[in-house]
Structure formats: C-alpha cells, structure tokens
C-alpha positions as CSV (number, residue, x, y, z in Angstrom):
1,X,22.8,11.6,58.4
2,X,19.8,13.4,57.8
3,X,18.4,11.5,55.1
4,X,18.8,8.5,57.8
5,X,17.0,10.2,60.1
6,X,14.2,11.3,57.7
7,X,13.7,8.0,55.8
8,X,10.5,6.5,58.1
9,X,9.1,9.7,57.7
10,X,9.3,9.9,54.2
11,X,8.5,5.9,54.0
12,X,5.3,6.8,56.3
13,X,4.7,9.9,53.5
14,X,5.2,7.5,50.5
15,X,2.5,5.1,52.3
16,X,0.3,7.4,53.0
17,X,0.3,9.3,49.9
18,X,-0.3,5.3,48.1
19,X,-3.6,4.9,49.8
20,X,-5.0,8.5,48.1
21,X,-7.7,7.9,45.3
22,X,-6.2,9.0,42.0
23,X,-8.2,11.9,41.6
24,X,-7.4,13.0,45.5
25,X,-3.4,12.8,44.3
26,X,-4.5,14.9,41.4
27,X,-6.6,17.8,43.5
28,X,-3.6,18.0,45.9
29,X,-0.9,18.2,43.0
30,X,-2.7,21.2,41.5
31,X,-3.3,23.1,45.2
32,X,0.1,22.2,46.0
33,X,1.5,23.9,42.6
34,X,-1.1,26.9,42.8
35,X,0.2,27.9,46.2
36,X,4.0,27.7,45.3
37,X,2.5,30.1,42.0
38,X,1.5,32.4,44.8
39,X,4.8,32.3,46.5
40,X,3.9,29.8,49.5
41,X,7.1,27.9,49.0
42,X,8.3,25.4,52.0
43,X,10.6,22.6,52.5
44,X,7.5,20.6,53.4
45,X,5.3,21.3,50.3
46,X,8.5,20.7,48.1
47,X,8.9,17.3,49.4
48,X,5.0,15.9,49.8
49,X,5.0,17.7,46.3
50,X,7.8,15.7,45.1
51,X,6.7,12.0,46.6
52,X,3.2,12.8,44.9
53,X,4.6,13.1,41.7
54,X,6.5,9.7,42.1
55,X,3.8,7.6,43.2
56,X,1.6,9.1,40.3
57,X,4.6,7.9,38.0
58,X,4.6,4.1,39.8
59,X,0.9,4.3,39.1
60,X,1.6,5.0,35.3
61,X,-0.9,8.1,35.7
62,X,0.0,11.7,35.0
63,X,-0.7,15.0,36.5
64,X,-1.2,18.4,34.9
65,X,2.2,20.7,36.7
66,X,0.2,23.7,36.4
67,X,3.1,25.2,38.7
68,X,6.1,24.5,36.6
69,X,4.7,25.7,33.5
70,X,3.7,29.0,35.5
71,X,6.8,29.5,37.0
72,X,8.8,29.4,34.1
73,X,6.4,31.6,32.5
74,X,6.8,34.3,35.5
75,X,10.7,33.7,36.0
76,X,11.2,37.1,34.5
77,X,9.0,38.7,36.7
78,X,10.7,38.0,40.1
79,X,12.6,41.0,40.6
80,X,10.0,42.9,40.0
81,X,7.1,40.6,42.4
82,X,6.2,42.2,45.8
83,X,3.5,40.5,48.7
84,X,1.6,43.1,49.3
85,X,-2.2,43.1,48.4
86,X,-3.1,43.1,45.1
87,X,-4.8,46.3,45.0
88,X,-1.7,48.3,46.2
89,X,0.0,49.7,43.0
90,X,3.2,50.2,43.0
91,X,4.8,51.5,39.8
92,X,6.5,48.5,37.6
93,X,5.6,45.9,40.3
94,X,3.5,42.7,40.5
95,X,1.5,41.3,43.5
96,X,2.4,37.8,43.4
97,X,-1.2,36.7,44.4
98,X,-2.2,38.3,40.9
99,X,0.1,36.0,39.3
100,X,-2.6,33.1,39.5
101,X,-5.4,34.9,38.1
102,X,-3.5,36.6,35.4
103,X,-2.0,32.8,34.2
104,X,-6.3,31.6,33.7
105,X,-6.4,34.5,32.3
106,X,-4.2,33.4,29.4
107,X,-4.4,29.8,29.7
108,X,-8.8,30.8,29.4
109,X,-9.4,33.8,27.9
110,X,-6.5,34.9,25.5
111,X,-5.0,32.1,24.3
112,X,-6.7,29.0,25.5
113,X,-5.4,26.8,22.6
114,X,-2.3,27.6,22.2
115,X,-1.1,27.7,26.4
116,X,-2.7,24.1,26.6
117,X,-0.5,23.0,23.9
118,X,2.2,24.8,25.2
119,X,2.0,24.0,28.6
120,X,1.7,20.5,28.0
121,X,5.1,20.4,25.8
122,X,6.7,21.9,28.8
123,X,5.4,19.9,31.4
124,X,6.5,16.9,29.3
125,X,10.0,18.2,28.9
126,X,10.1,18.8,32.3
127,X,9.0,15.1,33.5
128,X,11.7,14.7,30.7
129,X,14.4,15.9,33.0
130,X,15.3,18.5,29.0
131,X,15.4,21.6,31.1
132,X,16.3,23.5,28.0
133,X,13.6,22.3,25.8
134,X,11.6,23.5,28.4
135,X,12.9,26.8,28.5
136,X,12.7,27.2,24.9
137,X,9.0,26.0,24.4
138,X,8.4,28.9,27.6
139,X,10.1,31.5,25.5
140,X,7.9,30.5,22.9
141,X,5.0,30.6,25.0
142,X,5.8,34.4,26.3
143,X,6.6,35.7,22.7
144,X,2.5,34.5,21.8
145,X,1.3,36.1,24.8
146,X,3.2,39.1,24.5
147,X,1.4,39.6,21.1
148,X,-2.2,38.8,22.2
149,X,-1.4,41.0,25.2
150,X,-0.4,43.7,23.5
151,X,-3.5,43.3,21.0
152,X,-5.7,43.2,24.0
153,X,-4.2,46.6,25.7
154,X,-4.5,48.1,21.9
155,X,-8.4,47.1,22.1
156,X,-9.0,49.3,25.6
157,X,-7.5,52.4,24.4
158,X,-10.4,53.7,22.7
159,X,-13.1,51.0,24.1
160,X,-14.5,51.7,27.6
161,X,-16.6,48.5,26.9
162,X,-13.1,46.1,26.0
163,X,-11.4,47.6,29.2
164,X,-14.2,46.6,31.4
165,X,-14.3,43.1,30.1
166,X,-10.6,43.2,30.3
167,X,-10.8,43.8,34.1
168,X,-13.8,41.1,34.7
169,X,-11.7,38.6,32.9
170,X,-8.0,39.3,34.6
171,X,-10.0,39.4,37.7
172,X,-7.1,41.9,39.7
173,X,-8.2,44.8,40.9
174,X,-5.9,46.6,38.7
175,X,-5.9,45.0,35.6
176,X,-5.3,46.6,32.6
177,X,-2.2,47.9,34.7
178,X,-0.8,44.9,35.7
179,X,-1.6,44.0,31.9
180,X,0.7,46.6,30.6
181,X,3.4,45.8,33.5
182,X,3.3,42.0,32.3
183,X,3.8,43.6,28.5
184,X,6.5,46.1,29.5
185,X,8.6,43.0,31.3
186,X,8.0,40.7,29.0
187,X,9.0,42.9,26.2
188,X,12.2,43.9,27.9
189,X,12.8,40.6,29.4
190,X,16.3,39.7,27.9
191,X,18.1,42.9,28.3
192,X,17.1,43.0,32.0
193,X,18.3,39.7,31.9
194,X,21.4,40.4,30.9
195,X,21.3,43.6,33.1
196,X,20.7,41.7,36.4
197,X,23.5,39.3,35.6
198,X,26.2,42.3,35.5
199,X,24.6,44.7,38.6
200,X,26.6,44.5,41.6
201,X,24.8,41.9,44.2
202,X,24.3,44.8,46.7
203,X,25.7,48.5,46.9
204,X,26.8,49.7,50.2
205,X,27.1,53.0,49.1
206,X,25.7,54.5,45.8
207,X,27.9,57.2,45.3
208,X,30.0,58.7,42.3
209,X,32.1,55.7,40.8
210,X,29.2,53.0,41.6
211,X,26.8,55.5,40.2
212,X,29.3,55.7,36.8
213,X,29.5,52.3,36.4
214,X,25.6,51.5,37.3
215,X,24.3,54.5,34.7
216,X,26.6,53.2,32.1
217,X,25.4,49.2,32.7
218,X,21.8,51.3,32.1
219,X,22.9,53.3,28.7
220,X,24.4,50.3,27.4
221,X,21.4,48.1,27.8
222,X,19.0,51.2,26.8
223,X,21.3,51.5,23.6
224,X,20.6,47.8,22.8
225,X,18.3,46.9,19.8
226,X,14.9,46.9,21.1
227,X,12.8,43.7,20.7
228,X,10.5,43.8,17.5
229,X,7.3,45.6,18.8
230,X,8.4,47.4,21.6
231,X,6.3,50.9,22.1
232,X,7.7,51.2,24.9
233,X,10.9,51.5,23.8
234,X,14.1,52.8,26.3
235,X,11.4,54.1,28.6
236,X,10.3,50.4,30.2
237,X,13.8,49.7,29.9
238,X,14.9,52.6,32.3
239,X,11.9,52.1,34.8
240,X,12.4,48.4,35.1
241,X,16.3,49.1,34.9
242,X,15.8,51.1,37.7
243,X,13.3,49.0,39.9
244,X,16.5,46.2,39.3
245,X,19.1,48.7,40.5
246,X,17.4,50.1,43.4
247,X,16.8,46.3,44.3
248,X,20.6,46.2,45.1
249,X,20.8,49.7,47.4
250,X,21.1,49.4,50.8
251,X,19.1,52.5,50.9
252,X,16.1,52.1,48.3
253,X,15.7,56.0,48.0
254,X,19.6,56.8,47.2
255,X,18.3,55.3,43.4
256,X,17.5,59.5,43.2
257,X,21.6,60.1,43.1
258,X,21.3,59.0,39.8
259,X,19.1,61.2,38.5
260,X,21.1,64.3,40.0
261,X,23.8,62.7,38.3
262,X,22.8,62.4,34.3
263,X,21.3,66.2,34.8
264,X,24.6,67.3,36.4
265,X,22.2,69.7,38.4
266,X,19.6,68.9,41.2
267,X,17.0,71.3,39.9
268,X,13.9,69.6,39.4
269,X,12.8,71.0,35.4
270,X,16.9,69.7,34.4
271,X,16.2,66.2,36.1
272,X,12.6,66.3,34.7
273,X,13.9,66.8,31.0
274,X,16.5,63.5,31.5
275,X,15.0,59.8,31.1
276,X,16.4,59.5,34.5
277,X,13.6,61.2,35.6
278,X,11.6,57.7,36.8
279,X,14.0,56.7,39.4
280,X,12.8,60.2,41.2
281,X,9.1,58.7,40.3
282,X,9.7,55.6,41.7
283,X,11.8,56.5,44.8
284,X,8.3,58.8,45.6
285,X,6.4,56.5,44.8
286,X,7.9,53.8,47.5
287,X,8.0,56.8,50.0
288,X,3.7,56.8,49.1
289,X,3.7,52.6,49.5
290,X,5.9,53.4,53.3
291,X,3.2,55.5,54.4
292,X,0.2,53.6,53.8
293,X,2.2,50.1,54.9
294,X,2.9,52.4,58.2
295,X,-1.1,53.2,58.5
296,X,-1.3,49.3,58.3
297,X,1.5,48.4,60.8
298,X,-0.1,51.1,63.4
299,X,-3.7,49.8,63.0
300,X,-2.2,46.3,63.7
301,X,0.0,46.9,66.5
302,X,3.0,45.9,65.1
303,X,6.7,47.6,65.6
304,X,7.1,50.5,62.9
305,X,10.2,51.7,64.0
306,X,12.6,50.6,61.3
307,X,9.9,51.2,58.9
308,X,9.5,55.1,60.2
309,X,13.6,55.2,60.1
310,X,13.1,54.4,55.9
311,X,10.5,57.1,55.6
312,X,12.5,59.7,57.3
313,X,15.6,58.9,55.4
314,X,13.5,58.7,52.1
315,X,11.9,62.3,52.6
316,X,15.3,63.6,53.7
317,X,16.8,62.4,50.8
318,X,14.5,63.7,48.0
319,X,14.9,67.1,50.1
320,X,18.6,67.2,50.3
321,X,19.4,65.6,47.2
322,X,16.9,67.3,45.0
323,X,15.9,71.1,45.1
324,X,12.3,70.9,45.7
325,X,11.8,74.5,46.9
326,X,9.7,75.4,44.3
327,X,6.4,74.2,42.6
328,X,6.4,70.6,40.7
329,X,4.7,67.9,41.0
330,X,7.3,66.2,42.7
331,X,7.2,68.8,45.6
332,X,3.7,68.5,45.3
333,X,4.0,64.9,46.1
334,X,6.3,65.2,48.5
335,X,4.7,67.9,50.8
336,X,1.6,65.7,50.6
337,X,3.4,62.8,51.8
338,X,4.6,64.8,55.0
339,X,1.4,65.9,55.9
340,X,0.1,62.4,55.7
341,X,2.5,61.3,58.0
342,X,2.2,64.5,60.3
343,X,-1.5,63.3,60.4
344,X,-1.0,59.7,61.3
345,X,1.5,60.6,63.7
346,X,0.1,63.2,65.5
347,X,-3.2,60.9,65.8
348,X,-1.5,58.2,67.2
349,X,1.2,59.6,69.7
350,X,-1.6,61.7,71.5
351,X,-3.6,58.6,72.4
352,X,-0.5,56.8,73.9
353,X,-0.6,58.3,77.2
354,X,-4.1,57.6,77.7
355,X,-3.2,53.7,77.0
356,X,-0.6,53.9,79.3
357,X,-2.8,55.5,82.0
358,X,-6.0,52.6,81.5
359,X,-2.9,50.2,82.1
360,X,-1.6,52.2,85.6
361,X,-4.5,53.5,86.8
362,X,-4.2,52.5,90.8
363,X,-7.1,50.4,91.6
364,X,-8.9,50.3,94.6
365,X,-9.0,46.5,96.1
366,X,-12.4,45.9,95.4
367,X,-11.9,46.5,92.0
368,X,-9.6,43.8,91.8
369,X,-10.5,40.0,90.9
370,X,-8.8,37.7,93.3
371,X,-5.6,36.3,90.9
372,X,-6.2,38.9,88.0
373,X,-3.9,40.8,85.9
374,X,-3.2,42.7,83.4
375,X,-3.4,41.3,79.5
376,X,-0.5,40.5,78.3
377,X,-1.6,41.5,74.6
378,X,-2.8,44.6,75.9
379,X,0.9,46.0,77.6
380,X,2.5,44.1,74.9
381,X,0.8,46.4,72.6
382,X,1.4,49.4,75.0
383,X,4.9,48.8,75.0
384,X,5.3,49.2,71.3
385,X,3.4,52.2,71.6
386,X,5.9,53.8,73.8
387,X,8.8,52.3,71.7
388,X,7.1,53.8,68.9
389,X,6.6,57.3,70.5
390,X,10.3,57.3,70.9
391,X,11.1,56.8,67.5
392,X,9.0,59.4,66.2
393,X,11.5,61.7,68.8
394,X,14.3,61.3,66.5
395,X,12.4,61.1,63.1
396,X,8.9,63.9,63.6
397,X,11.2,66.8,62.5
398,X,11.4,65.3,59.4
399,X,8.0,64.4,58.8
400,X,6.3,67.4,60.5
401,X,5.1,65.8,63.7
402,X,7.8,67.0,66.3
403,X,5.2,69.5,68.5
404,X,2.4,66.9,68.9
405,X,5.7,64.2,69.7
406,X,7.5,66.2,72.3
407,X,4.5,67.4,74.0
408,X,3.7,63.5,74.5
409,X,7.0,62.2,75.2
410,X,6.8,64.8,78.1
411,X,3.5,64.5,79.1
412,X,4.2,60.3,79.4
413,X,7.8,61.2,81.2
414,X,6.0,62.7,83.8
415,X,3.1,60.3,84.2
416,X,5.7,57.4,84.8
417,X,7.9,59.3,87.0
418,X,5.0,60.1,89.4
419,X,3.0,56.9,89.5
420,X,5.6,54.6,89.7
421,X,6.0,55.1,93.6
422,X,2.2,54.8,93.7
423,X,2.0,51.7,92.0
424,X,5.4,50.4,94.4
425,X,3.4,51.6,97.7
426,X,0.0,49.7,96.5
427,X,2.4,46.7,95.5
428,X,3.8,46.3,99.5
429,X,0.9,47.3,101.0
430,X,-1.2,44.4,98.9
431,X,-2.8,41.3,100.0
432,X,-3.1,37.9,98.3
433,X,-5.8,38.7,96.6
434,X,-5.3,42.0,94.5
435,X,-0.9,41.3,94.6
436,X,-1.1,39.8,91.0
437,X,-2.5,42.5,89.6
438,X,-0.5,45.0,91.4
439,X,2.6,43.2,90.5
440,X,1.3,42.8,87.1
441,X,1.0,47.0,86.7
442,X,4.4,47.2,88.0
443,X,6.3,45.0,85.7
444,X,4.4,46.5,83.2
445,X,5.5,50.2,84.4
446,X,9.3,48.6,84.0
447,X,8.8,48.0,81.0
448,X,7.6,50.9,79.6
449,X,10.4,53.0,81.6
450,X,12.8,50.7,79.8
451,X,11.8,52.5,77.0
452,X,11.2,56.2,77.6
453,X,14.3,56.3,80.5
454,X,16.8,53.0,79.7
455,X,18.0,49.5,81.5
456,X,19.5,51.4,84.2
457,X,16.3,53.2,85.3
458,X,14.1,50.0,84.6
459,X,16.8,48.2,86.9
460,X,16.2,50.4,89.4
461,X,13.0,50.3,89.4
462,X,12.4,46.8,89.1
463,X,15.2,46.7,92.4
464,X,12.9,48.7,94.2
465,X,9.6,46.1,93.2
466,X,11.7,43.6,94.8
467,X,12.0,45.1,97.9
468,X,8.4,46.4,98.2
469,X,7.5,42.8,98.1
470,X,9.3,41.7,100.6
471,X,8.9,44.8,102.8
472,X,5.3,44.0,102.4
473,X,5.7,40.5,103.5
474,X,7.8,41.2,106.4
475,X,5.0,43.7,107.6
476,X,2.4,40.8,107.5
477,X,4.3,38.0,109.2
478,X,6.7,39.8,111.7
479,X,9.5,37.8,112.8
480,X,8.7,35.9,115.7
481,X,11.0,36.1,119.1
C-alpha cells in the first residue's frame, strides 16, 4: 500500500535525479554519504541516496561510497559515539562530527595508499552485494591503521613538534586524544564485540546478582588473550567495558555499584587500588559533562528539569554509595562539581522573579499599544523558568543551592499571589485598546501559577479571568430596559 502510494513520487525522484549532470550526481553522492558519516541519517536521504546510485549504475558510471567504506570502518565505535561538540571530552567517547575529519585524516595523511586501495575493494564488494568480503577487507583496513596509529601516538610522546602536526592534520580540537581513543577501541574491538553481544539489553536495576553476572561478563573478557600489540592491555578493556555497561543502566551513575562491589568496601583508597576504579572515573566524569550541558540548556532557555533530576541522583549516588568524607581526588572532584552547580543555580533562580515581574508589571493605558501583547517567546521562556525554579526545590539540597532556592520560591509565591487580583481588576476595568495586553498578562500569570501552586489554583484563577471579562463588559454596555 505504501509503496503504491509512493511510486509517482519516487518515479518524479528517478526523473529528476536523470536530468542531473554526471558530475552534479557525483557532488551530491559524496554530501549525501558525508552527512550520514556525521550521523544525519533520514528516511529521505536513504532513499534520494539510493535512487542516485541506481541511475549512476543505468548510466554505466560509478561513484566513490565514501560513506560505506567509513561506516564500516567506525562500526565499532558506536557505542562509544556521542553528539555533543567536538571539543567536549568525555573520557572513552567520540564526537561523531570528528569522525569525518579523523577518516581524511587516514585516507590523506597516514595511509593515503593503502585506504584508497582499500576503500575501493570494499566499495566494490559492496556494489557486489559480498557483504562479508566487505567486512573482511574493513578488518583489514583497521588492523593497518591501528599500526600507523599507534606509530603516530609513539612519535608525540617525546616530540612537542610531531604532536602539533598531529593536531593540525586530525583537525579536532582534541586530537591526539581522540587518536588514542580510536587506538584503544580499535585494539579492543573484538572482545567488546563479543562483550556487547552477551550484556543484558537494559538493567532496571543494577544490584547484587546483575552486578555478579555483569563483573564476571567483564573478568572473562579482561582475562581473554589480548590482541598482539595491545599497551593498553586489561585497562582499555575495563574503561570501554564499562562505558558498554553503563550504556545498558537505567541510571548511568549506578555503574559505581560495581566498584564498591570488587573492593568489597566503599572506602575510596580500597576501590582506588581495584581496576574497577574507572567506572567511579567515568561516572564523575558524566556528572562534570551534566553540569556544563546544564550551563548550555539554561543559557538557551530550554527545560533542565530531567536533566537536574540526573545530576542530583548522580551526586547522591557517589555520596551514599562511596565514602567520600575524606581527602581524594574523587571528593575533590565531587565537591567541585557541587559548587559549580550551587553557582549556576543560585545565579539563575535569583533573576527569575525579576522576569516574572517585567512580564506583570501593571501598565498604565498609555503605555499600552492599541492590540499589543505580550511575546509569546518571552513567557514561554518565563514559564520554564518558574518550572525550573521548582525543580531545583526538590533537587538544591543536594547540590548546595537550597537557601538562594527557597528564598525565591517564596519571594515569587508572594509576588503572584498579590498581583494576580491587580492584573484581574485592570483586566475588567479595560477598554479595547489596552484588553489584549491585559488579557495577555493574565493568561500568562495562569500559567505560571500552574506551576508554583497547581491546576486547581490556575483553574481558579483562570475562572475568575472569565468573569472579570464579562463583568467588565456588562459595565460598558448595561442591559437596556
């Protein structure tokens, strides 16, 4: 039915796609496969991707797949890809816009011969339809690269001059690590393979058996023979096993519970002398990643509140699960990451009630354009403030910030229970020209009473808006005899 339904748009496609110059089919091909590389993936680009390539094969002409080849490359590197901006390190992680740069970096500067050739076998296999030959020619591929990489993370250890032409030729802002995060995956790539495939899909609850069973899935693969070459050795295994495992929590920062676990203690120096010691690494390190994604969200005006739910849980978690009373750098880390948060809190809650009062602020008349209102951005933006401040009621103990939040949450309480009636009285009392706006303030006023008092309040409110109006109408036409 739906391929019924589609067909004259794909026919229109196919005949559209005909009247393209060679070289324009080409260009789009490669812009096409260079934004799925950077994960901009659609239904839409997979199918004018797909009816290019067949009317470049009815034309007998062929197109370089820089995309396949690619992928196949980075299939190993999925778990570990995130979207954030490429200059946002996160410990054994990959921006996937770096993935583009880092593939002409191989394909260019490392290995120019040798990906050509290799990428062209591929791609043939592919048009081929021999998915396996084309797997196997990408291993092949990987275990080259993983040498010269290796050789070129060898020459910057001792060569400020190397690691600066290493950084000007990957072209990420962080190079030579996402250089040795490419080598550490890549080196490890079949046991987390093989890992992946026998992790649970998703772990409700990560306590004693699931923890059992997950650290013995990790000793097992640690305990496997390491690939030929591998520095590394179990320590890429465990941070990488870990970044798979804590993939598959429900609650990213209960990963810790199994660090407690192989040091059968939660002091700190007992975990710290355990390999498990990276998941608490990595948990804090996600906790540091929360809190500048949460400056982000704030500056933008978008919702935090499930995002400031994670943070609390994370920094309860470390606290309760770990004993972090005294000195270490994980305390240190920790109490840094609470102040942080304090700060950004604290900045932003005491500015709310000032943008809710610029919104409320009775107007005189003649302040007030004939058919204005209020922005719709602007109380939209408001509104997510307040929303906002009332998440940081249940969540500033946690994080430091509860003074500076209760003081506001007050402080706005009051403003909206007093100024409501004003804005209600100016509402019934207005004329034609200033009752937008007035109406405007007032359904704004619900809105943010919805928040701070609940539906039933809001109700009420918006009940008594109602009649206001139509007290105020009555007044100005009084029923004739």
């Amino acid at each position: 039915m739906t391929m019924t339904s589609d067909a004259p748009a794909v026919e229109r496609l196919r005949d559209y796609l005909r009247t393209l110059k060679p070289e324009a089919r080409a260009l789009l091909v490669a812009e096409l496969e260079r934004g799925m590389l950077r994960g901009e993936e659609s239904a839409g680009n997979d199918l004018i991707l797909q009816e290019l390539r067949r009317t470049i094969r009815e034309g007998g002409q062929s197109a370089a797949r820089i995309g396949d080849a690619a992928r196949l490359f980075f299939a190993p590197f999925e778990p570990f890809l995130i979207d954030d901006i490429a200059d946002h390190k996160r410990v054994g992680r990959l921006a996937r816009r770096s993935l583009e740069p880092i593939w002409q970096w191989i394909g260019r500067d490392l290995m120019a011969a040798e990906t050509k050739a290799l990428t062209e076998d591929i791609n043939r296999a592919l048009s081929e339809d021999d998915r396996s030959k084309a797997e196997r020619l990408t291993r092949t591929l990987q275990e080259r690269a993983l040498l010269h990489i290796k050789e070129a993370i060898g020459a910057t250890s001792a060569d400020d001059k190397a690691r600066r032409r290493l950084a000007v030729q990957v072209g990420t802002p962080r190079a030579l690590e996402d250089v040795k995060t490419l080598a550490g995956i890549l080196t490890c790539r079949d046991v987390l393979a093989d890992l992946t495939r026998r992790l649970p899909n998703h772990m409700r609850s990560f306590e004693r058996e699931q923890i059992h069973s997950v650290k013995s899935l990790l000793d097992a693969a640690t305990a496997a023979k390491a690939p030929v070459g591998a520095s590394a050795g179990n320590a890429d295994l465990f941070l990488y096993g870990f970044i798979l495992v804590m993939g598959r929590l429900a609650a990213p920062w209960q990963l810790i519970r199994i660090a407690t676990r192989a040091a059968e203690s939660d002091d700190v120096v007992r975990i710290a002398e355990t390999p498990y010691a990276v998941a608490v690494t990595i948990v804090i390190g996600e906790v540091e990643w929360m809190v500048s994604d949460l400056r982000a969200e704030l500056k933008a005006h978008r919702p935090v509140t499930s995002l400031l739910k994670n943070i609390h849980d994370a920094a309860r978690g470390l606290r309760t699960e770990i004993d972090l009373s005294d000195d270490s750098p994980w305390s240190r880390r920790l109490t840094s990451i609470r102040t942080e948060v304090s700060n950004v809190l604290t900045t932003e809650v005491e500015l709310i009630p000032g943008r809710i009062r610029r919104l409320l602020r009775p107007r005189p008349a003649k302040e007030i354009g004939a058919g204005s209102s209020l922005d719709p951005m602007d109380v939209g933006e408001a509104e997510t403030l307040v929303e906002f401040l009332g998440a940081c009621r249940h969540y500033a103990g946690e994080l430091a910030a509860s003074e500076a939040t209760m003081r506001t949450y007050s402080e706005l309480q009051h403003y909206l229970e007093s100024n409501t009636k004003v804005l209600l009285d100016a509402l019934r009392s207005a004329g034609d020209i200033d009752r937008p706006f007035r109406q405007s303030q007032v359904d704004a006023a619900i809105r943010f009473c919805r928040s701070v008092f609940g539906a039933d309040y809001a109700g009420l409110l918006a009940k008594a808006a109602e009649i206001a109006v139509q007290t105020g109408s009555a007044e100005r036409n009084p029923a004739r005899a």
